[in-house]
N, CA, C and O atoms as a Maestro MAE file, in Angstrom:
{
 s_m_m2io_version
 :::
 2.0.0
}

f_m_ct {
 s_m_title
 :::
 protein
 m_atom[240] {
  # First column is atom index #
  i_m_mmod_type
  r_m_x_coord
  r_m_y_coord
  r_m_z_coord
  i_m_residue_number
  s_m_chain_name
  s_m_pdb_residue_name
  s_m_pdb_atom_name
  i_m_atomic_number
  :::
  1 25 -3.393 9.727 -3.598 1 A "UNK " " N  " 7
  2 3 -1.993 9.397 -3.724 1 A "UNK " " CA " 6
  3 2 -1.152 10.575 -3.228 1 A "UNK " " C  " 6
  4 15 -1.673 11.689 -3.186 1 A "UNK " " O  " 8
  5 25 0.371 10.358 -2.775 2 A "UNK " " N  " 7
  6 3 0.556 11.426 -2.090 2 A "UNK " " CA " 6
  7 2 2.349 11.384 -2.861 2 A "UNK " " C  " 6
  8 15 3.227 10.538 -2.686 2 A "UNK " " O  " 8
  9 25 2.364 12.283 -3.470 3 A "UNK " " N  " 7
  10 3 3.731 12.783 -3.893 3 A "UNK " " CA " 6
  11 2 5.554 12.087 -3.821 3 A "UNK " " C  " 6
  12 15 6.597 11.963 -4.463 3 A "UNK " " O  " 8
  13 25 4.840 11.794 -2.440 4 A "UNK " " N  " 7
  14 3 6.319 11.628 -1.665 4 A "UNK " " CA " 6
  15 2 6.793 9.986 -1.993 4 A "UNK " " C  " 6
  16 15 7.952 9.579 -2.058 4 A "UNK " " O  " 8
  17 25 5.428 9.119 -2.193 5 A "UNK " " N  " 7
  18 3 5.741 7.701 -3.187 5 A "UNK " " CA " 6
  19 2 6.823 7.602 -3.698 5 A "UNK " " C  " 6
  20 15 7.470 6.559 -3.605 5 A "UNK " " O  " 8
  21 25 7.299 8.761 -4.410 6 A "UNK " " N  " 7
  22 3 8.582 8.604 -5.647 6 A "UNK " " CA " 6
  23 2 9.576 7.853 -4.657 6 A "UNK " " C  " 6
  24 15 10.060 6.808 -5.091 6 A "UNK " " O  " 8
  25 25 9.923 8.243 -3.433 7 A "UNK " " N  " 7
  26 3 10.946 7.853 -3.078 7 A "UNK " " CA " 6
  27 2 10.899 6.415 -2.578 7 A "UNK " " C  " 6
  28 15 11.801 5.928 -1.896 7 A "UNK " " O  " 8
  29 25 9.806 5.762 -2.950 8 A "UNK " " N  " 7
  30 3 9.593 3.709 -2.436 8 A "UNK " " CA " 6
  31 2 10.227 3.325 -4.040 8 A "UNK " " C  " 6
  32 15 10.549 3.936 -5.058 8 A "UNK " " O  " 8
  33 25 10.172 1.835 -3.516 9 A "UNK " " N  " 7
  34 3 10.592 0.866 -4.751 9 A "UNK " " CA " 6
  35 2 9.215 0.916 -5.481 9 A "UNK " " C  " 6
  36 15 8.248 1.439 -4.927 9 A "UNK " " O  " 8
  37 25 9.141 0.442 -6.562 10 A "UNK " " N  " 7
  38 3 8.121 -0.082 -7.537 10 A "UNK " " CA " 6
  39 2 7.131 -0.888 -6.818 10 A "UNK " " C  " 6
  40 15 5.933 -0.616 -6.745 10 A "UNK " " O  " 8
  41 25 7.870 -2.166 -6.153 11 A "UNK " " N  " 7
  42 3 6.464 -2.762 -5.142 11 A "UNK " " CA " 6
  43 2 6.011 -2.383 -3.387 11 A "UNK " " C  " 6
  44 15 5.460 -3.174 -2.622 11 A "UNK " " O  " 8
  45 25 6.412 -1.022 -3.084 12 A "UNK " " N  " 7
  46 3 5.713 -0.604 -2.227 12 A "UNK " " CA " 6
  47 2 4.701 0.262 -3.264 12 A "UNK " " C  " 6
  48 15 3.477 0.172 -3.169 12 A "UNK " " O  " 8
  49 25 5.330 1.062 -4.209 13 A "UNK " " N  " 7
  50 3 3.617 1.763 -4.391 13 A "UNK " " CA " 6
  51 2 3.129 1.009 -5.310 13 A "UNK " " C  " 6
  52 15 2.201 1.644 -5.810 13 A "UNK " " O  " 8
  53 25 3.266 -0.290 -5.962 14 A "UNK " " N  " 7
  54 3 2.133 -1.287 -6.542 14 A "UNK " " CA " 6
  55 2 1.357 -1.524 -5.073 14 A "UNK " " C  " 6
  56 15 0.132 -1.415 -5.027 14 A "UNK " " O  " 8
  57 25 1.967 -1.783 -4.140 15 A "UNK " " N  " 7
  58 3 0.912 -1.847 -3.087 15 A "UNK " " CA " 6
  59 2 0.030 -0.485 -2.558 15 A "UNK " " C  " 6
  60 15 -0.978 -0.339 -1.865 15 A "UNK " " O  " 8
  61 25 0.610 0.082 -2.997 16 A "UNK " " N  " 7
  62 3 -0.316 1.528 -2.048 16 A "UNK " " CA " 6
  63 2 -1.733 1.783 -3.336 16 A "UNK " " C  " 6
  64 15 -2.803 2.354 -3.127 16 A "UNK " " O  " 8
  65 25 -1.216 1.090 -4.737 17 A "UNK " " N  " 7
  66 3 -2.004 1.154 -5.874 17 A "UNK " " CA " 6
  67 2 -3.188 0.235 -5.435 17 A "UNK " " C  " 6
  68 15 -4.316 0.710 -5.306 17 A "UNK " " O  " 8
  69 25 -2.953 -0.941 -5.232 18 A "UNK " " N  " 7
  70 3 -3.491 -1.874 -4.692 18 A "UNK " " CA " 6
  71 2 -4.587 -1.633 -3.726 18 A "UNK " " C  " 6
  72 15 -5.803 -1.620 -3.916 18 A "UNK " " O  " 8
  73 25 -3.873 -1.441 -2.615 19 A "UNK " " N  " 7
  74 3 -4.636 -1.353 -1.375 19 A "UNK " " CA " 6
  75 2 -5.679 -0.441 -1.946 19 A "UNK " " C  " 6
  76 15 -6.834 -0.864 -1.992 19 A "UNK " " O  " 8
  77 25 -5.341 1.043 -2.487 20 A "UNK " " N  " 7
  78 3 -6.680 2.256 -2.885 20 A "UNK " " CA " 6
  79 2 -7.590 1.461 -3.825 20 A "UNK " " C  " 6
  80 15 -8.773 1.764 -3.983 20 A "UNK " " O  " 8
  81 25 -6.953 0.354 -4.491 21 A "UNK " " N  " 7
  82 3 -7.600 -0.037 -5.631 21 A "UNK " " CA " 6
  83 2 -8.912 -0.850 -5.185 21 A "UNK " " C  " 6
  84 15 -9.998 -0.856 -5.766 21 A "UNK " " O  " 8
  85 25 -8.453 -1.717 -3.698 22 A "UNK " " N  " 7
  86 3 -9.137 -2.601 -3.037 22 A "UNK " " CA " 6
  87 2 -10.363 -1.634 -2.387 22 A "UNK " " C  " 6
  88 15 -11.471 -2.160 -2.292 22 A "UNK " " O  " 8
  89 25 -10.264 -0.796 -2.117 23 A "UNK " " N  " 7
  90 3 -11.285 0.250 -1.637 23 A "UNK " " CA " 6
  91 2 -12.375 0.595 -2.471 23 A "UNK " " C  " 6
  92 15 -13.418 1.102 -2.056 23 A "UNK " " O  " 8
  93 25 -12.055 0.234 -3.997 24 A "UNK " " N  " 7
  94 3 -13.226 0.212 -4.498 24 A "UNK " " CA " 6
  95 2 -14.541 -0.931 -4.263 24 A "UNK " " C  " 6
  96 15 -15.672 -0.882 -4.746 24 A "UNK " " O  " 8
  97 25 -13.929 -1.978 -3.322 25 A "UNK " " N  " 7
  98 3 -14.830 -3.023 -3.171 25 A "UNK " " CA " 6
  99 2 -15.277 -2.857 -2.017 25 A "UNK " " C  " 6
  100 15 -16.438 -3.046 -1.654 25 A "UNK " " O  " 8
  101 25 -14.237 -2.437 -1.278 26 A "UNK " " N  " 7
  102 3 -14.301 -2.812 0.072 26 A "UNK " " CA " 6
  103 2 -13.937 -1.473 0.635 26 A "UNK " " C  " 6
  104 15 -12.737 -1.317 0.859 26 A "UNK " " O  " 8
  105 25 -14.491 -0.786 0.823 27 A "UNK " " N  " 7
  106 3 -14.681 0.435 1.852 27 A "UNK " " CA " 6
  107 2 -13.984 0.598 3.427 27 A "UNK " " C  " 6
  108 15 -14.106 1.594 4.141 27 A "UNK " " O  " 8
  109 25 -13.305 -0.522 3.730 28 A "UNK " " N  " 7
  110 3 -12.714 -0.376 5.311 28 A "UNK " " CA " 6
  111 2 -11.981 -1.740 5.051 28 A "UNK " " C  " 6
  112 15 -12.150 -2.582 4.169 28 A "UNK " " O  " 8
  113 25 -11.251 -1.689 5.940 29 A "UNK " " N  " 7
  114 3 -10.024 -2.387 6.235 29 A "UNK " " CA " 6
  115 2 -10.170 -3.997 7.065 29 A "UNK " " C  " 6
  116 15 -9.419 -4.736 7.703 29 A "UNK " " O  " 8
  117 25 -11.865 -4.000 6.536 30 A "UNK " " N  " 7
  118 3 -12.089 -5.421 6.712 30 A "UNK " " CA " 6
  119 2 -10.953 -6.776 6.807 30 A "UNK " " C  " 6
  120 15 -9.756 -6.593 6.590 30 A "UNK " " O  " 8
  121 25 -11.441 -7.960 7.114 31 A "UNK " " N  " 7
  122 3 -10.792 -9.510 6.462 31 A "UNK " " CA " 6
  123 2 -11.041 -9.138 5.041 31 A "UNK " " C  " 6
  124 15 -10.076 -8.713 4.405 31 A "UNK " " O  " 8
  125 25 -12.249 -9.240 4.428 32 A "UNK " " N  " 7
  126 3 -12.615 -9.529 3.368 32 A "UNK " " CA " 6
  127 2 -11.743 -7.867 2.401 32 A "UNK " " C  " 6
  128 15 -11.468 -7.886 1.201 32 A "UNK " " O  " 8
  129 25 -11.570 -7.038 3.035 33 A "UNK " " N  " 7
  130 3 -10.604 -5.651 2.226 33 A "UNK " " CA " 6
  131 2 -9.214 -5.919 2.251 33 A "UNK " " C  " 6
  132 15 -8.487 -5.172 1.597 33 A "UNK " " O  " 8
  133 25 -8.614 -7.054 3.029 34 A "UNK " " N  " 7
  134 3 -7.533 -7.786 2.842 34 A "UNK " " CA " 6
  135 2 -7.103 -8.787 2.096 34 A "UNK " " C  " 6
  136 15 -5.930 -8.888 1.737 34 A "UNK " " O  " 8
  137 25 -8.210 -9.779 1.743 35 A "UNK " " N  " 7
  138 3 -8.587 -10.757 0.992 35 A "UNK " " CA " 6
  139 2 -8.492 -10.100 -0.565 35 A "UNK " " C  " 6
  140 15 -7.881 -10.585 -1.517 35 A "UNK " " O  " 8
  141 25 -9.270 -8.869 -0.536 36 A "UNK " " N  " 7
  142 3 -8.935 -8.164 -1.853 36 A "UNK " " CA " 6
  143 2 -7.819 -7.517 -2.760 36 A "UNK " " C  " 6
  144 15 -7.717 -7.330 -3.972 36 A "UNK " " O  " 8
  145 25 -6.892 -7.209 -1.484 37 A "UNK " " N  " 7
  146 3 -5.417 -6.772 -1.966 37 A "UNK " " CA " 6
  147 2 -4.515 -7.898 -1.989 37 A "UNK " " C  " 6
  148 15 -3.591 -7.969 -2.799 37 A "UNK " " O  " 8
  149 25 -4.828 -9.030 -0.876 38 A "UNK " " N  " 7
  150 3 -4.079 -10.628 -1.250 38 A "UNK " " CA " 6
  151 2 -4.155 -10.967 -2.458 38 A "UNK " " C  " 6
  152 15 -3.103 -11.183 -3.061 38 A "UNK " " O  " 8
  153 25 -5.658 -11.127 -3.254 39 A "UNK " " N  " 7
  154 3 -5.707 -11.365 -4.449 39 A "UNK " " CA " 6
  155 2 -4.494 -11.003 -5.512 39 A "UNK " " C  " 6
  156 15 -3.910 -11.876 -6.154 39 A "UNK " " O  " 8
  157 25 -4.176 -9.494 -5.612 40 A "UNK " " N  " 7
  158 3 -3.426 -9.019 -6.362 40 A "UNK " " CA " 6
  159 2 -1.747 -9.012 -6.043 40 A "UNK " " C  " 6
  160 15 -0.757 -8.950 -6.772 40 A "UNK " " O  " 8
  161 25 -1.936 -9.103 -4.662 41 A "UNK " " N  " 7
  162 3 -0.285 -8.619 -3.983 41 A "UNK " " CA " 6
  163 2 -0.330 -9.713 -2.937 41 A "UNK " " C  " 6
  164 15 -0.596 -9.357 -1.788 41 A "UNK " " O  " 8
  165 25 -0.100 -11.038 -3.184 42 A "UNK " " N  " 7
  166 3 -0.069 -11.979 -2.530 42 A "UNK " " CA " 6
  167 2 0.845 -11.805 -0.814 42 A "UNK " " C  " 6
  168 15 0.477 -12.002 0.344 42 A "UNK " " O  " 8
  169 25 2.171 -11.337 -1.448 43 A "UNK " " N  " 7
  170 3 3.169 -10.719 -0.252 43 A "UNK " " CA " 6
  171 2 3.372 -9.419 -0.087 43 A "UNK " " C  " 6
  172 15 4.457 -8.839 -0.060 43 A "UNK " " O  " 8
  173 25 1.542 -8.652 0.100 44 A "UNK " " N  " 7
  174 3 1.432 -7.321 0.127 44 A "UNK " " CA " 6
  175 2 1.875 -6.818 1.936 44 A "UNK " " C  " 6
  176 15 1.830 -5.689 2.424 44 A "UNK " " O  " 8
  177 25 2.174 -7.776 2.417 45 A "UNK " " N  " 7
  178 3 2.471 -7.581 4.335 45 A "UNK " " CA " 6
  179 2 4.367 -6.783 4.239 45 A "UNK " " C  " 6
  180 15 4.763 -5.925 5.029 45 A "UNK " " O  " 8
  181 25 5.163 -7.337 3.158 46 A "UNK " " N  " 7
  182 3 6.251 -6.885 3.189 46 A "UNK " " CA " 6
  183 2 6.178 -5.064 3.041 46 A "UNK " " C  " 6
  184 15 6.401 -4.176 3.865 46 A "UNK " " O  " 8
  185 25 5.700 -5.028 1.380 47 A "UNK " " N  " 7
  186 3 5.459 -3.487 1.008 47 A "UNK " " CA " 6
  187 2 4.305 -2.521 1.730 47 A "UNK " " C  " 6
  188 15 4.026 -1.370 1.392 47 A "UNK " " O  " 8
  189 25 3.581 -3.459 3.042 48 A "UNK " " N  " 7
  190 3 3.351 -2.761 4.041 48 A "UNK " " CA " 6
  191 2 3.721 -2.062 5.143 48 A "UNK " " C  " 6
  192 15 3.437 -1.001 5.699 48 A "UNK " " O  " 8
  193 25 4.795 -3.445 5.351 49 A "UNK " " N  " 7
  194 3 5.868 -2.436 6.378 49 A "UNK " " CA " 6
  195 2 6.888 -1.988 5.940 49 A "UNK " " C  " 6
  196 15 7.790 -2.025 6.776 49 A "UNK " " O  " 8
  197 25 7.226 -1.491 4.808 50 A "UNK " " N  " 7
  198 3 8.436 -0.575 4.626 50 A "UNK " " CA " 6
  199 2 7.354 1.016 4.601 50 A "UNK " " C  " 6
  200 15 7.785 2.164 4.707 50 A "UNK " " O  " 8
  201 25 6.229 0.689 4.469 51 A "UNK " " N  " 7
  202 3 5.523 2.250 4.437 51 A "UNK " " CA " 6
  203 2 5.542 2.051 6.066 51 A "UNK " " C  " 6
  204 15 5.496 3.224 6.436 51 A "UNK " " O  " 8
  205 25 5.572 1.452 6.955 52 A "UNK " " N  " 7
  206 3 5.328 1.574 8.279 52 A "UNK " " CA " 6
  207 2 6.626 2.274 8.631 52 A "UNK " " C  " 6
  208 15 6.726 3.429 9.043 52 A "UNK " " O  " 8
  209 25 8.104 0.967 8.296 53 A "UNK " " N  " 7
  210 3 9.105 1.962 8.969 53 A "UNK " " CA " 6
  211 2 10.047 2.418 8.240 53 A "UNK " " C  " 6
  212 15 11.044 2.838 8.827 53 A "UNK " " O  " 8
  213 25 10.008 2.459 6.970 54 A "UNK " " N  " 7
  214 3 11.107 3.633 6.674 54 A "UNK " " CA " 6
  215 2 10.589 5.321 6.695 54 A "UNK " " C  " 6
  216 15 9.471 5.800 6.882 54 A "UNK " " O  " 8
  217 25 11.516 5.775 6.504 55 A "UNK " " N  " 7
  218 3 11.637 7.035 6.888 55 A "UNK " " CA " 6
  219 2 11.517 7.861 5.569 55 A "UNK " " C  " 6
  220 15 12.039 7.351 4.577 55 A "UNK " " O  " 8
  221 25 10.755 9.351 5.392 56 A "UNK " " N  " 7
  222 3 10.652 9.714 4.267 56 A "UNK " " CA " 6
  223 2 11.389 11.320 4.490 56 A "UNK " " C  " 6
  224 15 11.147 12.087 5.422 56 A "UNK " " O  " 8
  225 25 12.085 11.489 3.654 57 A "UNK " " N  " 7
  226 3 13.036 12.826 4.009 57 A "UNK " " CA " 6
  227 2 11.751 13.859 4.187 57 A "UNK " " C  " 6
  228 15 10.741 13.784 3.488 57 A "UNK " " O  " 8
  229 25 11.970 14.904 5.310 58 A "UNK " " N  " 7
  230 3 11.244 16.164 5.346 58 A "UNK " " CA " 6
  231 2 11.393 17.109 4.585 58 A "UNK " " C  " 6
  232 15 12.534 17.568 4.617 58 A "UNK " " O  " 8
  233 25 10.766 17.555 3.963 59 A "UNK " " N  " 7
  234 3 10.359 19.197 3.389 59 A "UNK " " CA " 6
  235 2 10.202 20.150 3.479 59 A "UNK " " C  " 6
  236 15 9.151 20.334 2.867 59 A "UNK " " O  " 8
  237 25 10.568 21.163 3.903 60 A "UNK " " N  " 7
  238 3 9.605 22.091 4.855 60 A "UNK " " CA " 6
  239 2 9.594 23.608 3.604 60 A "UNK " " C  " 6
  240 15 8.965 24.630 3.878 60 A "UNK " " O  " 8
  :::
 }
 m_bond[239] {
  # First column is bond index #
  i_m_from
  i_m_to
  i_m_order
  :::
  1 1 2 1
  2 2 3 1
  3 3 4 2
  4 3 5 1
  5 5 6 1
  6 6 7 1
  7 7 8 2
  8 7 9 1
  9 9 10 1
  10 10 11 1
  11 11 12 2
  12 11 13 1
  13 13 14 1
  14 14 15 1
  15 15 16 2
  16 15 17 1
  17 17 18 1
  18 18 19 1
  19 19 20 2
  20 19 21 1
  21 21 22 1
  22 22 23 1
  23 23 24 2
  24 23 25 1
  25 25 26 1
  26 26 27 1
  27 27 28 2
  28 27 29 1
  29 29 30 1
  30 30 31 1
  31 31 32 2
  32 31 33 1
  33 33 34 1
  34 34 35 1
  35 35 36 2
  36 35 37 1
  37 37 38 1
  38 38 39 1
  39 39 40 2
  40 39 41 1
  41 41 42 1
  42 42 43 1
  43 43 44 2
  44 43 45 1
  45 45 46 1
  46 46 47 1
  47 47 48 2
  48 47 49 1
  49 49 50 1
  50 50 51 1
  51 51 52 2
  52 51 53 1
  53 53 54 1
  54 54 55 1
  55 55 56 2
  56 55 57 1
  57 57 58 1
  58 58 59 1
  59 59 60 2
  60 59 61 1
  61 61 62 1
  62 62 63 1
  63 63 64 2
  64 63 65 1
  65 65 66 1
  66 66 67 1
  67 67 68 2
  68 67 69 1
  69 69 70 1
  70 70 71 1
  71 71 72 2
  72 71 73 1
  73 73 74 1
  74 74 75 1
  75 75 76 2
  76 75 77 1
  77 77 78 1
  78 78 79 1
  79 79 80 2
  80 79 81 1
  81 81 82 1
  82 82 83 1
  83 83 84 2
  84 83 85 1
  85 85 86 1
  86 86 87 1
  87 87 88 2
  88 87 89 1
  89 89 90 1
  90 90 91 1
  91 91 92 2
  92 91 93 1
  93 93 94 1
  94 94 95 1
  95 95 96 2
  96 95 97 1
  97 97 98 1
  98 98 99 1
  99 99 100 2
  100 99 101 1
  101 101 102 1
  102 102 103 1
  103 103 104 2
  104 103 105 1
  105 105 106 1
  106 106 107 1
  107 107 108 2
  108 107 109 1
  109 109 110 1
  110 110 111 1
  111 111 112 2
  112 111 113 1
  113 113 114 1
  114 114 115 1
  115 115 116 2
  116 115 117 1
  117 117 118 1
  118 118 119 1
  119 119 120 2
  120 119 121 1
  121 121 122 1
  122 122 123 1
  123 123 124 2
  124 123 125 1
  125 125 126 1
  126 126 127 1
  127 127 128 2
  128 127 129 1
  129 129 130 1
  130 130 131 1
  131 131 132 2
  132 131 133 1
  133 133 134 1
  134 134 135 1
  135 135 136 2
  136 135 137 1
  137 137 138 1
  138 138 139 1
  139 139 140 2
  140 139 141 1
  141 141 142 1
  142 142 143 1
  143 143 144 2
  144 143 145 1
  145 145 146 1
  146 146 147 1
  147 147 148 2
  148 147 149 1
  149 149 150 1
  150 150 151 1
  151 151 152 2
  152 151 153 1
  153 153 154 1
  154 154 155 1
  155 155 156 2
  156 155 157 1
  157 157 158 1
  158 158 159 1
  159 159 160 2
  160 159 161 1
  161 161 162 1
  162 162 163 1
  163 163 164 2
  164 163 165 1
  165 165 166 1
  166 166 167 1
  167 167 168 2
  168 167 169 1
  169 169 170 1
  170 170 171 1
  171 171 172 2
  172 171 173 1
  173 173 174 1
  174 174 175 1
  175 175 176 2
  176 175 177 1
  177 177 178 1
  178 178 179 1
  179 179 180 2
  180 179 181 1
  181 181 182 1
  182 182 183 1
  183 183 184 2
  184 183 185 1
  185 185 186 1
  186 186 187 1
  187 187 188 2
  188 187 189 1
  189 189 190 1
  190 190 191 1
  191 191 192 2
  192 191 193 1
  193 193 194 1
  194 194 195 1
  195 195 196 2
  196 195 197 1
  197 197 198 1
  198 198 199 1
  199 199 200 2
  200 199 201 1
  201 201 202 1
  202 202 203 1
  203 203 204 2
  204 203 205 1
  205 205 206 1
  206 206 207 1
  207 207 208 2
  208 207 209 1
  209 209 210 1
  210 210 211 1
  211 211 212 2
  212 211 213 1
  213 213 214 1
  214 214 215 1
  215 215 216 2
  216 215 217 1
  217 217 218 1
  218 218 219 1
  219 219 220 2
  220 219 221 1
  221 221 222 1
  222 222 223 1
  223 223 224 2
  224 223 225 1
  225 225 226 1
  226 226 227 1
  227 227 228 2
  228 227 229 1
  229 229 230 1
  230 230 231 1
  231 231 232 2
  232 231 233 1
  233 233 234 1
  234 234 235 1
  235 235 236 2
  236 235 237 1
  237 237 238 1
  238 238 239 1
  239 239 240 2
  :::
 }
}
């Protein structure tokens, strides 16, 4: 998990929970490692792409 989460809504990092969670079954980013996070996060494709394009303030 990586720190910077704080700054998503509640259901982008239920999905980022998710997805790591799905890795316990499924080791790669299979159909069937998708099938596993569908289970839980039916409309897990939305809180996928806000980790794709929003923007996370820099740190330095």
């Amino acid at each position: 998990m990586n720190w910077r989460l704080i700054h998503f809504a509640m259901p982008t990092i239920d999905y980022v929970v998710a997805h790591e969670l799905a890795h316990l079954r499924e080791m790669n980013h299979s159909p069937r490692f998708w099938d596993v996070v569908r289970s839980v996060l039916p409309d897990y494709e939305r809180s996928r792409g806000v980790l794709k394009d929003d923007v996370l303030p820099v740190f330095e």
